[in-house]
ZAMARGU-4260 file (C-alpha; in steps of 0.2 Angstrom, whole numbers, plus 5000, padded with zeros to 4 digits):
<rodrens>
0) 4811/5088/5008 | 4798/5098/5017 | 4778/5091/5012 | 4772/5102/4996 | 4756/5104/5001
5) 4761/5111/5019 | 4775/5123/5010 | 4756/5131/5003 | 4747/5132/5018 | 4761/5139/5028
10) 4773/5150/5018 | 4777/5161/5031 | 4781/5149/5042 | 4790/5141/5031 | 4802/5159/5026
15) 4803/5160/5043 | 4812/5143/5049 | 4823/5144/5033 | 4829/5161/5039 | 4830/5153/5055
20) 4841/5141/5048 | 4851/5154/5038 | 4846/5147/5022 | 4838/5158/5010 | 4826/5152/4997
25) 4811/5163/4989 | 4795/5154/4997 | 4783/5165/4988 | 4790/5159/4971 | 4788/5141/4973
30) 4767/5147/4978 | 4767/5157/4961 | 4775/5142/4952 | 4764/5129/4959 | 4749/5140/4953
35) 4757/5141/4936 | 4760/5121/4935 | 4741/5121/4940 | 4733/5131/4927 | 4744/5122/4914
40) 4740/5104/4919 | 4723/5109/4918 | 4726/5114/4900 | 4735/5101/4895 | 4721/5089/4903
45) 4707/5099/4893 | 4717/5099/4876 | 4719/5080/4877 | 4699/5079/4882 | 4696/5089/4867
50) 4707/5079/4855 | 4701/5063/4862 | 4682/5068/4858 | 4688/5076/4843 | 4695/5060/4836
55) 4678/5050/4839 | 4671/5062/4827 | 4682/5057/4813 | 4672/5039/4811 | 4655/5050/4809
60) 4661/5062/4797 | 4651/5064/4779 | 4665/5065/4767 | 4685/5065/4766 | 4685/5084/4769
65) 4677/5084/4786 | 4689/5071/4790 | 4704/5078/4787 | 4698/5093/4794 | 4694/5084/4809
70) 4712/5076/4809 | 4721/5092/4807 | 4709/5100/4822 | 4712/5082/4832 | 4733/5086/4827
75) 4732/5104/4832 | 4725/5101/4850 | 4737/5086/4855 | 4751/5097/4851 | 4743/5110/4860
80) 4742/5097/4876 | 4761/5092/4874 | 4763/5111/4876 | 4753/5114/4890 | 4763/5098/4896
85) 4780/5100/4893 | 4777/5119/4901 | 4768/5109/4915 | 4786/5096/4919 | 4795/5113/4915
90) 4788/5119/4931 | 4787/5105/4941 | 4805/5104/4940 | 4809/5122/4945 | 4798/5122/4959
95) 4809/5104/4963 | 4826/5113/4964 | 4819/5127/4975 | 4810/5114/4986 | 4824/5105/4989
100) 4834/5119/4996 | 4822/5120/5010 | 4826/5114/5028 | 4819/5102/5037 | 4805/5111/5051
105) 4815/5113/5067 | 4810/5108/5084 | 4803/5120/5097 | 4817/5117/5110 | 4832/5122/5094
110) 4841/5136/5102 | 4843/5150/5090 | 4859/5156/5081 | 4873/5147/5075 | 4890/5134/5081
115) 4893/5144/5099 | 4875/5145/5103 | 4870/5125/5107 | 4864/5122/5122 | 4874/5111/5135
120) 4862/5100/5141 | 4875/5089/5154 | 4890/5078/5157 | 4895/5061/5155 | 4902/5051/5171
125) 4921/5054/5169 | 4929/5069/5174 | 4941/5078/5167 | 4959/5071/5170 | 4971/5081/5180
130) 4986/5079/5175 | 5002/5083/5187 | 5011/5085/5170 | 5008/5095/5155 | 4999/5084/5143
135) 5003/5082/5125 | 4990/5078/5111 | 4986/5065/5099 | 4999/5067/5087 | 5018/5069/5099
140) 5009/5052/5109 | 5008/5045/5091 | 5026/5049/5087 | 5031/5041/5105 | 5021/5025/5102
145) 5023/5023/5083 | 5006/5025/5080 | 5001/5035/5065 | 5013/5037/5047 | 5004/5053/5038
150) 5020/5055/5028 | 5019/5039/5021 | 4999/5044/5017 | 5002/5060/5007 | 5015/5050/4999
155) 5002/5038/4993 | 4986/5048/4992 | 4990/5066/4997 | 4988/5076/5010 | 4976/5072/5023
160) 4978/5052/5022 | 4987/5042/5032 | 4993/5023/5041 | 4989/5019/5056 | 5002/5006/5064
165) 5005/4996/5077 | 4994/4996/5093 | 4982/5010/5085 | 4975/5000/5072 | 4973/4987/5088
170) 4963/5000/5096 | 4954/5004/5079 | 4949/4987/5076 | 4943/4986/5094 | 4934/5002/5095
175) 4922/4993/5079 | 4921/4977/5086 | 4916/4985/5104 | 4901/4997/5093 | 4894/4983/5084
180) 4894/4972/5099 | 4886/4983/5110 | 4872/4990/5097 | 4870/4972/5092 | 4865/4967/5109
185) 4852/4984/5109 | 4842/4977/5095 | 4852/4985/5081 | 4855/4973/5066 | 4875/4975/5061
190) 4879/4981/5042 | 4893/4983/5030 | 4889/4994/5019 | 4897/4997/5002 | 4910/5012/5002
195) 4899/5020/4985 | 4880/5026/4983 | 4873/5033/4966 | 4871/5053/4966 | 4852/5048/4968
200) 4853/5040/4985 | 4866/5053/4990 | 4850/5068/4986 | 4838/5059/4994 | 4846/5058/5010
205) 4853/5077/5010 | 4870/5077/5003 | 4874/5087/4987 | 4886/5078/4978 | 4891/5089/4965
210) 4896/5108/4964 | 4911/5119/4971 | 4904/5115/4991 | 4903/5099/4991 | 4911/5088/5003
215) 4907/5071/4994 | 4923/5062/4980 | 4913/5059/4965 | 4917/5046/4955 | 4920/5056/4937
220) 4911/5049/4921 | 4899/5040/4934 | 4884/5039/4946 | 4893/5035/4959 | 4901/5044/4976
225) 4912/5039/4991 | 4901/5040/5004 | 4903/5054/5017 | 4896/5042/5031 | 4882/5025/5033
230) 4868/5037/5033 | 4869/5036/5017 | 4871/5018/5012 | 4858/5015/5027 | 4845/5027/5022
235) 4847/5021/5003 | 4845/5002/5007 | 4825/5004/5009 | 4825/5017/4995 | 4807/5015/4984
240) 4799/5003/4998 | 4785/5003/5007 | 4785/4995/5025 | 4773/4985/5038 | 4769/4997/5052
245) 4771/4985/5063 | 4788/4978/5058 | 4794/4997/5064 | 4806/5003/5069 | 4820/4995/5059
250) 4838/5000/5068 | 4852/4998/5060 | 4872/4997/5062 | 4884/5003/5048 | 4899/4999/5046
255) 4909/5009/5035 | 4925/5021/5028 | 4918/5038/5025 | 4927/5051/5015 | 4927/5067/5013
260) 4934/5083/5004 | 4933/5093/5019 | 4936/5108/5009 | 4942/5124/5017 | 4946/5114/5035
265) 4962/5119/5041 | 4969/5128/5058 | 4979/5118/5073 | 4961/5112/5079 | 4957/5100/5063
270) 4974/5094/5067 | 4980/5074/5064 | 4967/5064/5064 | 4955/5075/5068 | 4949/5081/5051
275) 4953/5068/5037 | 4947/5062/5022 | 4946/5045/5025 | 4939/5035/5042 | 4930/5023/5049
280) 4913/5024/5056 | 4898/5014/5065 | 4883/5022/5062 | 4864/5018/5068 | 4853/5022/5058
285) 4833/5019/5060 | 4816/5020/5053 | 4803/5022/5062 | 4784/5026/5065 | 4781/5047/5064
290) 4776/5044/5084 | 4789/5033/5086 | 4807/5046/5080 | 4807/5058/5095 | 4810/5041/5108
295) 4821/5035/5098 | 4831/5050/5096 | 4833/5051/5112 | 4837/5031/5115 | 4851/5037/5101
300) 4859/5049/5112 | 4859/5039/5126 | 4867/5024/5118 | 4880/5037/5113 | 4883/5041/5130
305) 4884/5024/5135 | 4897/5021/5123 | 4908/5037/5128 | 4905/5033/5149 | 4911/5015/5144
310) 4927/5020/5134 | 4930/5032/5153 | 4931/5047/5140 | 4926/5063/5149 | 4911/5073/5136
315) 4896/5085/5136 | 4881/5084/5128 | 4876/5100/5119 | 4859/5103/5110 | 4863/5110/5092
320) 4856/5128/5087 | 4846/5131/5073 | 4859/5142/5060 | 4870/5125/5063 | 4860/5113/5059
325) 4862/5101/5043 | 4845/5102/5031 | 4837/5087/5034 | 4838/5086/5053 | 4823/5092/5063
330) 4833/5090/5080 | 4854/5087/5081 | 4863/5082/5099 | 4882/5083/5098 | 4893/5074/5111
335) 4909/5083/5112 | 4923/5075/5121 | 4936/5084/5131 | 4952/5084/5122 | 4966/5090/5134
340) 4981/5092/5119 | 4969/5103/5110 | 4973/5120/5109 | 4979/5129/5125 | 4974/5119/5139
345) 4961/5109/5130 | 4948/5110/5121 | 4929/5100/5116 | 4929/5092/5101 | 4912/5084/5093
350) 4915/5065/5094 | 4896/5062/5089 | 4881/5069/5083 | 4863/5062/5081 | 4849/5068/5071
355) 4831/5067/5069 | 4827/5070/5052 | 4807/5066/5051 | 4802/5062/5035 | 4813/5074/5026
360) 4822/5060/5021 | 4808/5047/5017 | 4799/5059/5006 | 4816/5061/4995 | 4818/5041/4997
365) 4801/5039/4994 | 4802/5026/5009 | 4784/5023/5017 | 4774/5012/5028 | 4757/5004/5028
370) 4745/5001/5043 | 4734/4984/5040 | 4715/4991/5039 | 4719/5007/5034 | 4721/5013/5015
375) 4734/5023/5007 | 4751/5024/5015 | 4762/5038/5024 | 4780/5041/5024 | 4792/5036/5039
380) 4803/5044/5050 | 4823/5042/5049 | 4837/5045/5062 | 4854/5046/5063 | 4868/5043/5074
385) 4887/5041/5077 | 4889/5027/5086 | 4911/5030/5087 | 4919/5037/5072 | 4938/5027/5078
390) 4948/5042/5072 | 4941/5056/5084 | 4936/5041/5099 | 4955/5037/5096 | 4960/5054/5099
395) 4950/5056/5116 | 4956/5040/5122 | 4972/5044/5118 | 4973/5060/5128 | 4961/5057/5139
400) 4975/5041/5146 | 4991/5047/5144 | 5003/5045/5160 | 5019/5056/5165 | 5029/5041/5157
405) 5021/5042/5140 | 5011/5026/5143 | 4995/5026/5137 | 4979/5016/5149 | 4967/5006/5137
410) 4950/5008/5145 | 4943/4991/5152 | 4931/4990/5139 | 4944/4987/5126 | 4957/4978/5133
415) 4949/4962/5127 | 4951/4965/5108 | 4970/4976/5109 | 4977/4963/5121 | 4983/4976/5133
420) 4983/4986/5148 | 4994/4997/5145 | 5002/5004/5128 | 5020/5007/5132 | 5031/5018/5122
425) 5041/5013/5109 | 5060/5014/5113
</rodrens>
């Protein structure tokens, strides 16, 4: 969440970059708030002063009746202060819910307006395909190799799940084992994370894990979620801690299912496996130095074009507008790879995204770091970033290396771990 003290000095700045960001929250009522917390801190502070000296005055009195007067004075002024007190956390936590509505602050560069307005800052190193036949997507090149059973997965766990098969959990397991490999070898320490975070960890990395718009499976009768991605399991992990300034940054590789609801997604682009409720995901995750996160954003998306130029998958890079950003992040980059069997003719589809989130999150996660020599402490920054999520990287792959014949070429990079050249169709 956004600093208190700087929602104070600059509320119109901060009305402003939540209208930006298409979120509306009354600025000027967490200000009047705040003052009314003040004045009743203060009197809860002078009541308890009051009853305090009051009570050193029962030794001295002259007689029971001055004492008992005095302990009914000294009685009336603490209940007084719990007033003033109780009105105080009263406050506190109303001005809480508004604050936390706010959005992050949001970099100069952030084009304005919403999902059609990003900004397309380049292209990786493979082209486009060109096909001299008319290409098919994910889901008739599954049917031909045998690859995906979403019957099977509604029959299990509803509509929206499903089994991979055959050489597509071979190129599953080989997409993760080619992330973590790679990440590892850039200084990112590899992580399984567990598959569930308390509603706690959940808020204090951005996600709203109860109400009628939430994305997240909760657990009923529990604290707990499915986690919507490692961001959360990462970002939870240092939770309450406070760091060595110069043991920063700390980069991180998750490994993990994510789920989600994905409530109201439908239409022939969320198609397969495009939008499901379950899949698998590497995810960087870092914290750093505040003058560290803007480098290292920017070393995120390059590894995430590294990763998509090395998997021979064609993409663009697009710089997120403002209305479409998520609350915590300060600056988002997609990659969106080209998808030829999506729509008519092909279509982009987001494959990655990475964010700098500043310490929006850290404040939430009360996560901070210390610098030897100098008192107090601050709050770090934390970034995220899709390393592959292996059901949309399959996708691209998959399209992206279809022949006339309906064989399918498995890019150099992961021939290793599927054992193949070439995926042949099943006859």
């Amino acid at each position: 969440m956004l600093d208190r003290k700087f929602i104070l000095q600059n509320p119109e700045l901060v009305s402003e970059n939540s209208a930006r960001r298409g979120v509306s929250v009354d600025v000027q009522a967490i200000c009047e708030l705040e003052s009314q917390r003040l004045a009743a801190l203060k009197r809860s502070q002078e009541f308890n002063t009051q009853a305090n000296e009051t009570s050193k005055r029962i030794a001295g009195a002259k007689d029971n009746e001055e004492r008992q007067k005095l302990i009914a004075e000294g009685r009336a002024l603490r209940e007084q202060k719990d007033a003033a007190a109780a009105e105080q956390s009263e406050l506190e936590a109303k001005i809480l819910e508004l604050q936390a509505v706010l959005p992050n602050l949001t970099h100069p560069a952030v084009p304005d307006g919403g999902e059609e307005d990003a900004n397309e800052l380049g292209f990786g190193k493979t082209s486009k395909p060109s096909f001299d036949f008319k290409p098919i997507d994910h889901l008739e090149l599954g049917e031909k190799h045998d690859l995906f059973d979403f019957e099977s997965g509604a029959r299990v766990a509803g509509s929206g799940f499903y089994f991979l098969r055959n050489a597509a959990v071979r190129l599953d397991l080989a997409l993760q084992q080619f992330a973590i490999s790679f990440l590892s070898d850039r200084g990112f320490t590899p992580v399984s994370t567990p598959d569930l975070a308390l509603t706690s960890v959940l808020h204090g990395t951005g996600f709203n894990p109860r109400g009628p718009e939430t994305q997240i499976y909760s657990i009923e009768n529990t604290e707990l979620n499915l986690v919507a991605t490692a961001e959360i399991t990462l970002g939870g992990m240092l939770s309450g801690q406070i760091l060595e300034s110069e043991k920063l940054p700390i980069k991180l590789c998750g490994l993990s299912h994510c789920f989600r609801t994905e409530a109201g997604a439908a239409g022939r682009a969320s198609r397969g496996l495009y939008r499901v409720h379950q899949f698998t995901k590497i995810e960087m995750f870092a914290f750093t130095l505040p003058e560290q996160s803007e480098s290292i954003h920017e070393e995120m998306r390059e590894l995430e074009c590294e990763i998509f130029d090395a998997l021979e998958v064609p993409y663009r890079v697009v710089d997120t507008a403002a209305g479409d950003l998520g609350g915590p992040a300060y600056r988002k980059y997609d990659l969106e790879a080209w998808m030829p069997g999506r729509g008519d003719g092909g279509e982009w589809g987001e494959v990655t995204s990475t964010s700098n989130c500043t310490d929006y999150q850290a404040r939430r996660l009360d996560v901070r770091y210390k610098t030897p020599g100098q008192k107090g402490t601050q709050y770090v920054h934390t970034l995220n970033g899709t390393a592959i999520a292996t059901g949309r990287a399959m996708i691209a792959i998959l399209e992206n290396h279809q022949r006339a014949d309906g064989s399918i070429a498995v890019p150099k990079i992961l021939q290793p771990w599927v054992g193949k050249e070439i995926l042949e169709p099943v006859s």
